[in-house]
Wavefront OBJ file of the C-alpha trace (Angstrom):
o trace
v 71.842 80.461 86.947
v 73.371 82.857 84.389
v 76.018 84.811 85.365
v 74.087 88.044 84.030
v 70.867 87.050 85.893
v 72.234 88.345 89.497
v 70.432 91.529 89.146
v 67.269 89.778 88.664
v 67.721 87.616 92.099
v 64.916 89.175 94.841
v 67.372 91.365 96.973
v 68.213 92.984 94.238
v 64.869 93.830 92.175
v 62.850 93.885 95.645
v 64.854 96.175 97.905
v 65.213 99.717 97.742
v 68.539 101.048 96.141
v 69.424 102.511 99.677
v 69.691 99.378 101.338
v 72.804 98.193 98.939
v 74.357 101.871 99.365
v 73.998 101.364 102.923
v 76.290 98.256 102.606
v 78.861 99.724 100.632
v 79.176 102.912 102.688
v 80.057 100.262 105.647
v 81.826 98.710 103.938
v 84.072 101.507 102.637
v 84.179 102.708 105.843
v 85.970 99.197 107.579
v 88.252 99.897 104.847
v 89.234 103.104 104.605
v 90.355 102.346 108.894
v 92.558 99.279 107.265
v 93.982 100.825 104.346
v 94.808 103.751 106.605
v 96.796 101.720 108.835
v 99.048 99.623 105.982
v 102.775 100.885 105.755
v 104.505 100.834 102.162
v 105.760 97.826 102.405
v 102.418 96.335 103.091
v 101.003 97.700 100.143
v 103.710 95.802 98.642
v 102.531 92.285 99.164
v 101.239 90.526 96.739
v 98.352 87.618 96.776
v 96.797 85.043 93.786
v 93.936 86.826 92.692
v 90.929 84.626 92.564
v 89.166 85.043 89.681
v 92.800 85.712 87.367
v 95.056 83.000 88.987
v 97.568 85.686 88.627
v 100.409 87.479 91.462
v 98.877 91.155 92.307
v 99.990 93.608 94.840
v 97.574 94.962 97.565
v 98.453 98.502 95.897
v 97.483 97.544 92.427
v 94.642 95.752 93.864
v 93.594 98.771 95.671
v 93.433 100.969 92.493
v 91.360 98.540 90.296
v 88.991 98.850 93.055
v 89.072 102.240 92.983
v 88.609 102.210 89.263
v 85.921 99.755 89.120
v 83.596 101.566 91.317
v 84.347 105.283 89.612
v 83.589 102.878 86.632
v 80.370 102.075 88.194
v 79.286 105.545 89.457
v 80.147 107.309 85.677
v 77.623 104.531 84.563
v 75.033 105.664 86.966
v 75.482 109.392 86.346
v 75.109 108.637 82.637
v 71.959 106.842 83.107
v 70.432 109.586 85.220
v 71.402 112.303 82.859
v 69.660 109.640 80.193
v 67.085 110.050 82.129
v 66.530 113.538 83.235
v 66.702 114.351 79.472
v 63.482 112.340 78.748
v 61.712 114.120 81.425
l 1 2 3 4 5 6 7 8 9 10 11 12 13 14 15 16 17 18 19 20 21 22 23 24 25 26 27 28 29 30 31 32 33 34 35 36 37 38 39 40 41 42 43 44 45 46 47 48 49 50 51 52 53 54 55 56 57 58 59 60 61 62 63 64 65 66 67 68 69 70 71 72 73 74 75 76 77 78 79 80 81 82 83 84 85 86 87
């Protein structure tokens, strides 16, 4: 299957919205607890990113999360302006 077809798989056009917001607020939540309990030095470490084959740290990693879903969200609040303009 095309890479770009995910959003077309059942769970995702079938399910309410809420159901995948649930998810994420759990899972934020599990790690906000382990993030909160990493010293400096553990944010430090570094790993070989999957999907790059490259050496990251845990810190950078942390803020291209972080970017990646405010990313996500400004798309979202774009789209629902979009749409409360054609209303």
């Amino acid at each position: 299957m095309p890479y770009n077809l995910w959003a077309e798989l059942p769970d995702a056009n079938q399910l309410p919205t809420t159901s995948s917001i649930d998810l994420l607020s759990g899972l934020h939540r599990r790690w906000t607890a382990l993030l909160k309990s990493l010293s400096a030095e553990d944010l430090k470490r570094q790993f070989i990113h999957p999907e790059t084959n490259e050496r990251t740290s845990l810190e950078t990693n942390i803020g291209i999360y972080a970017w990646h879903g405010n990313h996500h969200l400004a798309h979202i609040v774009n789209a629902k302006k979009s749409d409360d303009a054609t209303e």
